[in-house]
Every structure is written in structure tokens, then in C-alpha cells.
VEXVO-863516 format. One line per 5 residues: for each residue x, y, z of C-alpha. Coordinates in steps of 0.02 Angstrom, whole numbers. Each point is the difference from the previous one (the first is absolute). Layout:
VEXVO-863516
X,Y,Z  ... .
This chain:
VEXVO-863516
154,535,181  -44,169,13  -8,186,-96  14,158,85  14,201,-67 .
61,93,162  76,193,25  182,-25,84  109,137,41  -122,110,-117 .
34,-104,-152  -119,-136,-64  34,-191,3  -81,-131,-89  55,-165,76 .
-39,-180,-38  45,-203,32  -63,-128,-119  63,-133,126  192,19,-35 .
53,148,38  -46,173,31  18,150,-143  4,176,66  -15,135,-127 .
6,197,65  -44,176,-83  139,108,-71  -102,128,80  -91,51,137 .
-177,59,41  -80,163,27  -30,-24,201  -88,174,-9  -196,-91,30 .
-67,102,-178  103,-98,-145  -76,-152,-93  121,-135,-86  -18,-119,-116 .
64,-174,51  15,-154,-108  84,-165,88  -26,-191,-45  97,-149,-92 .
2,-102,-140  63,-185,43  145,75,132  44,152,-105  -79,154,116 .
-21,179,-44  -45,176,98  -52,150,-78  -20,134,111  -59,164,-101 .
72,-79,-186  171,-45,68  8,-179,-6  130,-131,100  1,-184,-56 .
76,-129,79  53,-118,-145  -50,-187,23  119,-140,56  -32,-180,3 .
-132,-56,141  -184,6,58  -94,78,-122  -198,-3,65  -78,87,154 .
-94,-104,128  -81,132,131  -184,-92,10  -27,128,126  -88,182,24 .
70,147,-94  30,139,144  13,186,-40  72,135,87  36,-133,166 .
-32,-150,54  -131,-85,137  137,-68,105  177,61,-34  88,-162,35 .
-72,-52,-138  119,75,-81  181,-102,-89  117,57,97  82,24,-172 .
-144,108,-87  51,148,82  174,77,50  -56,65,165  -134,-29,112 .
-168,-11,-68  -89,153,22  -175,56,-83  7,133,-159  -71,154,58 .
-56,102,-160  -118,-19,-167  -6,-142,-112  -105,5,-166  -39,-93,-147 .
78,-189,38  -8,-108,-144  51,-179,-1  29,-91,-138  -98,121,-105 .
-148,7,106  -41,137,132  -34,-13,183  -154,90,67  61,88,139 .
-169,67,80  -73,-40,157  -104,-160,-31  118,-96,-156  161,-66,105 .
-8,-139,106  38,94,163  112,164,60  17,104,131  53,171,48 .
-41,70,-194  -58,168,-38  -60,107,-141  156,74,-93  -62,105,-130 .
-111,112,128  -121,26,-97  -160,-83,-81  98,8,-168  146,-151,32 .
77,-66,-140  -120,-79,-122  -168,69,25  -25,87,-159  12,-135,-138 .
60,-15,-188  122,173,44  -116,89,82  81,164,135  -71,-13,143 .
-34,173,117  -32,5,178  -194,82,29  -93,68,163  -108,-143,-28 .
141,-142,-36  81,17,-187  -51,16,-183  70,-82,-163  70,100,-146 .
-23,-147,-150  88,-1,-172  -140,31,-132  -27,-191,-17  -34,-37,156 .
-134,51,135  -103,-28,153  40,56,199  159,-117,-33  52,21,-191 .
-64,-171,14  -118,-8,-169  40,17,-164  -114,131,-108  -11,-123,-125 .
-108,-98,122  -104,126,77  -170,-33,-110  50,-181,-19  -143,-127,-25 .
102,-143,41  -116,-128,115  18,-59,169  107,-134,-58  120,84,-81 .
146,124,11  13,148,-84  187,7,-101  28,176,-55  69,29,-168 .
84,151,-33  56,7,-167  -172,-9,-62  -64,93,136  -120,-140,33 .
-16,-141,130  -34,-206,-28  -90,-100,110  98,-170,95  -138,-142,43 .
6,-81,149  13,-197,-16  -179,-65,-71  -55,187,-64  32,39,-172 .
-60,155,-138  55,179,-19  -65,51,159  30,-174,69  -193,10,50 .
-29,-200,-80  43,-151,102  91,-152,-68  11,-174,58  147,-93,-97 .
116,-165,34  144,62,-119  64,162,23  69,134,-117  168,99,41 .
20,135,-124  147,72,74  -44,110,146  -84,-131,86  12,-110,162 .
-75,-119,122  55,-27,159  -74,-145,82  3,-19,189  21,-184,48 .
-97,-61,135  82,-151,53  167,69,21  27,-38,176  -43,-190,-29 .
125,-13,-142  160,-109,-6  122,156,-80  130,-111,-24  -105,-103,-133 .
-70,150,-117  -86,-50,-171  -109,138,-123  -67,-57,-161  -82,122,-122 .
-57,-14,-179  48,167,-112  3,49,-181  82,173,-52  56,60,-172 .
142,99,106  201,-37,4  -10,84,204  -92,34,135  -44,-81,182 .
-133,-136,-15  14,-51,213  94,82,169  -13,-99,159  39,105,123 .
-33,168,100  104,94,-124  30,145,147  191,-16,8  165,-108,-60 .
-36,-99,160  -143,-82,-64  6,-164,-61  -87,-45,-174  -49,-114,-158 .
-3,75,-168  -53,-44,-137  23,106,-168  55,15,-182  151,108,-23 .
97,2,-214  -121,-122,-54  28,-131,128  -80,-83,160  88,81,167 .
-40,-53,176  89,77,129  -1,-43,209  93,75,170  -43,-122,136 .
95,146,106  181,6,-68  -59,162,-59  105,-54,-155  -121,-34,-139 .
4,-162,-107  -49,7,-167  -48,-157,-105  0,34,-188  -92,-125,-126 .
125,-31,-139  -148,-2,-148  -37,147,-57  -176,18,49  -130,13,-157 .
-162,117,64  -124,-26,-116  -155,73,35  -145,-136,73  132,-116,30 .
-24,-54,199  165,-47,73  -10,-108,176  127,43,130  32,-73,174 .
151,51,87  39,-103,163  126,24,164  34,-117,83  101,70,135 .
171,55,-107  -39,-102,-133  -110,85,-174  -109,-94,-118  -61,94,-151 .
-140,-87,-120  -75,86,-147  -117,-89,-98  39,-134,115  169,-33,-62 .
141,13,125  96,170,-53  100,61,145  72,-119,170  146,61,94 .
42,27,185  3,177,46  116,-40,153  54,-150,37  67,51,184 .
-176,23,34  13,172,102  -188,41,-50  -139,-114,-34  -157,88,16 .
-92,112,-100  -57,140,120  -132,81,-145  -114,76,143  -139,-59,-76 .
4,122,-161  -8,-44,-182  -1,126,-136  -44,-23,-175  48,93,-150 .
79,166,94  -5,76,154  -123,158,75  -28,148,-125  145,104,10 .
130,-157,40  100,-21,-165  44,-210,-16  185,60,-19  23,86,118 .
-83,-110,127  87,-148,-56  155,94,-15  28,-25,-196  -37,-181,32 .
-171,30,-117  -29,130,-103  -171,29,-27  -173,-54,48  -86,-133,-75 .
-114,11,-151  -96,-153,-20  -123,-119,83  16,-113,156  -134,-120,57 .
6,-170,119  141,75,148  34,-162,117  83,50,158  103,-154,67 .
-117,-170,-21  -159,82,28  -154,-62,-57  -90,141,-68  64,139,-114 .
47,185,68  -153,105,-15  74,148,-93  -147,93,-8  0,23,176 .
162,67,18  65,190,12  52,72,-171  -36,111,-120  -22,41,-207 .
-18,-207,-12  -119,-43,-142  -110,-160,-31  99,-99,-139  -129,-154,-8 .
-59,109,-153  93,-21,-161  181,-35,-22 .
């Protein structure tokens, strides 16, 4: 399988194989070859439908019956490759030469590359494009950068300052603690404080110790497990106890959570109802909806353990059996590949739940969680020693 973006003839190409056959797509136009003209480009696939945008004029190559997923598993090369016959012979239309130009701002699958000096995993033969000590996204938050004797200054909208545009005024007299993050708040020209996990108050200057935690809705954990590497992944189990008075949010997400590619377990509420969701790698999620309509009362604990064994999904809540079905019975993958990541109730500040989860959730979690089993350990997840922030103690009270 492979997927390649190449300049032929002065045109752009995006071409791809899935493992059937191999879709070429081409630009109506061509590009500026003049060395001083940026364009936009946009290329990918949904299933085996492609598109290419170059500068808003879009081809698509409509789908036909066939492979639909992309199985690389290898290194994502820019600009050339270490060894040209590595190259498909049918990725390109003539011989495989290097680009020779400037490339900017790659995003895949909504995240951005970092294309400095130290981020990739190897290159060679790269220079400096911009020139100068401005590039492309030195100032921050809209800042205009200007080229200075002494290396470049930052012109920042009123909101924003610093050498970079890079703090909010709303934060400049903050008296947030060391433990916390300062979350500017414009409309009331103010700021709140975010604790760090096990630090709570205005300032976040008290420390907390607590075995259930809190969510109130733009809050996380994300616990780090350290016996990933021993771990059968084709035999996955997570039990939890929660109690919510909510009709959505995401109480659990095993899994790295960086990219479609990543496999996962989730575990949520979504209308009402219980909603657990796993990718073992199809990259096609499978949702499994509880029929009851779920009640949330408030300081009612609900018990849920959700097992895989390979293909094959176990839900218990309250330890009744809810949910069993086989997610694929041809058994084309049977592991759960979380990379050692669970998050609870949301992702890191400034991740929204639905758009992480791609509409799967909606919203964070507002609730309590206490007792997380990973697999059959013996001992309980130590929350408190997790990474996370704006998580309360909820031993107190309801």
C-alpha cells in the first residue's frame, strides 16, 4: 500500500493503492514554477474516495467497490526519500526524483508536523526557507512578525503579549500557583486558575489527596500505565465505578488519542444511554449501544466492566450482562494496541471530547469515578498520581 503527492509535468498528483488497485488523481492546473509563489494543497481519502485541492480547486476521484483502509506501517517521507528504490514503481509516473523547493505547514489528520531541526526522525540536505529569523509561526495568537538588526520583533493584537504574542494580558498579574495554569478569560477581562491533579483552591495553592475523583466538565486524567509492555493486548478488560446526573459525556478512553490510527476502548453516555465504542485497528469504529435508557440519578454508583477478548466484547453494568457481540468474526485484528494511555473524563485543556472522538462523544464527563481496574490486577489505579487537571476530591458529600 502506499500514498504519494508528487509534481509531474508541472501539475500536482496525489496517488494511492489500498491493495487493489492504484487511483491517480491530477490538478486542473498547474503551479507557479517561478521559486516566490506559495500554494495551498489539500490531498487524502475517505474509505477509497480521494480528493486534491490545489489552491481551492478540488478533483475527486469518486469511490468504486474495493480496498477501503491504508496499511503503510512505515515512515512518512517529505520532500524525498532515503533510498529511491524504495519507491512503488507505481507511486510516481516517472523516475523518482527529490522535490527541490519549500514545503510549509503539513498537517495530517488534523495534527501538524514540526518541521524544525531536532522534531523529525531524520533528513538530509534541508535548509532554512524563509531566510530569515522570522519563518512561519514565530509570532503566536496572530502576531506580524518583522525582521530586526538583532533577529525580529512581534507586533501582538491587544490581547495578547510577550517577545512571542505568547501571553494573554489577562494573565499577566495572575496569582495562579505552581500547580496550576493560568486560563485567560476575556469577556470578563479576568483569568481562572486550572489545578494540577491533587492541588485544589482559587489559586490552586491547597493540596488534596482523594480516591474518587470529580469531573466537572473541563476536566481529565490521563494515566500512564506501567505495565504495558507485559500486557496480553489481545485480552483487554477496564472496570470503573461512576455516578453522573448527566445524559453525555466520556467517562474512559484507552488509547493514545493522537490520530484515527490509534486503537481504543470507550466508554461513555451519549441520549441517555450506556455507549462503548472500540477500533482494534480497522480504523472503522464500533459502537455498542445499551438498549435501556440509562436513569442518572445523582449518588447512584453504577459498576461497569467492559472486556475484549480478542474480537469478541463483553459489557457488564451492575454486573448484569448488557452488551456481547463479535466485532469481526474473520478475526483481521485482535489486539488492542492502547500504548499504554487511559484517559478519564476528557482529554488535555483545549481538546474538545467531540472533536477528538470524532462526534463519537460529545462532551466531557461530569461526575465521579473511583476503583479503575486495569485487566485482572490486584490493586486499584492510583488516580491521584496520574497527569490531569481541574479534578476535584468527591469523597466529600454527594
Amino acid at each position: 500500500d502506499f500514498l504519494c503527492i508528487s509534481l509531474v509535468n508541472g501539475f500536482t498528483q496525489l496517488r494511492y493503492n489500498l491493495g487493489d488497485k492504484t487511483v491517480i488523481l491530477q490538478t486542473l492546473q498547474k503551479v507557479h514554477a517561478n521559486g516566490n509563489t506559495w500554494h495551498s494543497l489539500n490531498a487524502g481519502r475517505v474509505g477509497n474516495e480521494g480528493y486534491l485541492d490545489l489552491d481551492g480547486i478540488n478533483v475527486t476521484q469518486k469511490a468504486s467497490p474495493g480496498m477501503n483502509a491504508l496499511d503503510t506501517h512505515t515512515d512518512f517521507f517529505v520532500g524525498g526519500v532515503s533510498s529511491l528504490n524504495l519507491v512503488n514503481a507505481m507511486a510516481i509516473e516517472n523516475e523518482p526524483t527529490g522535490f527541490t523547493g519549500c514545503i510549509r505547514e503539513i498537517v495530517i489528520n488534523n495534527r501538524e508536523l514540526k518541521l524544525t531541526v531536532t522534531d523529525p526522525k531524520g533528513g538530509a540536505n534541508i535548509g532554512d526557507c524563509d531566510g530569515t529569523d522570522c519563518g512561519y509561526t514565530v509570532c503566536k495568537n496572530n502576531g506580524t512578525c518583522q525582521v530586526e538588526n538583532s533577529g525580529f520583533s512581534c507586533s501582538c493584537p491587544r490581547e495578547w503579549t510577550g517577545t512571542t504574542c505568547e501571553q494573554s494580558i489577562h494573565c499577566l498579574q495572575n496569582m495562579c500557583g505552581s500547580h496550576a495554569l493560568c486560563i485567560p478569560q476575556p469577556s470578563s477581562f479576568s483569568y481562572t486558575c486550572v489545578c494540577a491533579l491533587g492541588w485544589t483552591g482559587k489559586y490552586c495553592d491547597n493540596k488534596i489527596k482523594f480516591y474518587i475523583a470529580k469531573f466537572v466538565g473541563n476536566s481529565y486524567i490521563k494515566y500512564t500505565d506501567p505495565f504495558y509492555g507485559k500486557r496480553d493486548l489481545q485480552y483487554s478488560r477496564l472496570s470503573l465505578n461512576f455516578t453522573t446526573n448527566q445524559t453525555e459525556g466520556l467517562i474512559a478512553w484507552m488509547g493514545k488519542s493522537e490520530n484515527e490510527d490509534n486503537d481504543f476502548l470507550a466508554i461513555g453516555l451519549a441520549n441517555g444511554t450506556l455507549k462503548v465504542v472500540i477500533n482494534l485497528g480497522e480504523r472503522i469504529s464500533v459502537p455498542l449501544m445499551h438498549s435501556k435508557y440509562f436513569t442518572c440519578s445523582v449518588g447512584r454508583w453504577h459498576f461497569i466492566t467492559v472486556v475484549q477478548n480478542q474480537t469478541c466484547i463483553k459489557v457488564y453494568l451492575d454486573e448484569e450482562l448488557i452488551l456481547f457481540e463479535d466485532i469481526d468474526p474473520q478475526r483481521k485484528y485482535t489486539a488492542l494496541n492502547y500504548g499504554g494511555i487511559c484517559y478519564f473524563g476528557g482529554f488535555e485543556i483545549g481538546r474538545k471530547v467531540n472533536t477528538v472522538t470524532t462526534g463519537l462523544f460529545q462532551k466531557e464527563f461530569i461526575g465521579k469515578i473511583k476503583d479503575v481496574v486495569l485487566f485482572q490486577d490486584s490493586t486499584k489505579i492510583q488516580l491521584m498520581k496520574a497527569e490531569g487537571y481541574n479534578v476535584y476530591d468527591g469523597n466529600s458529600g454527594n
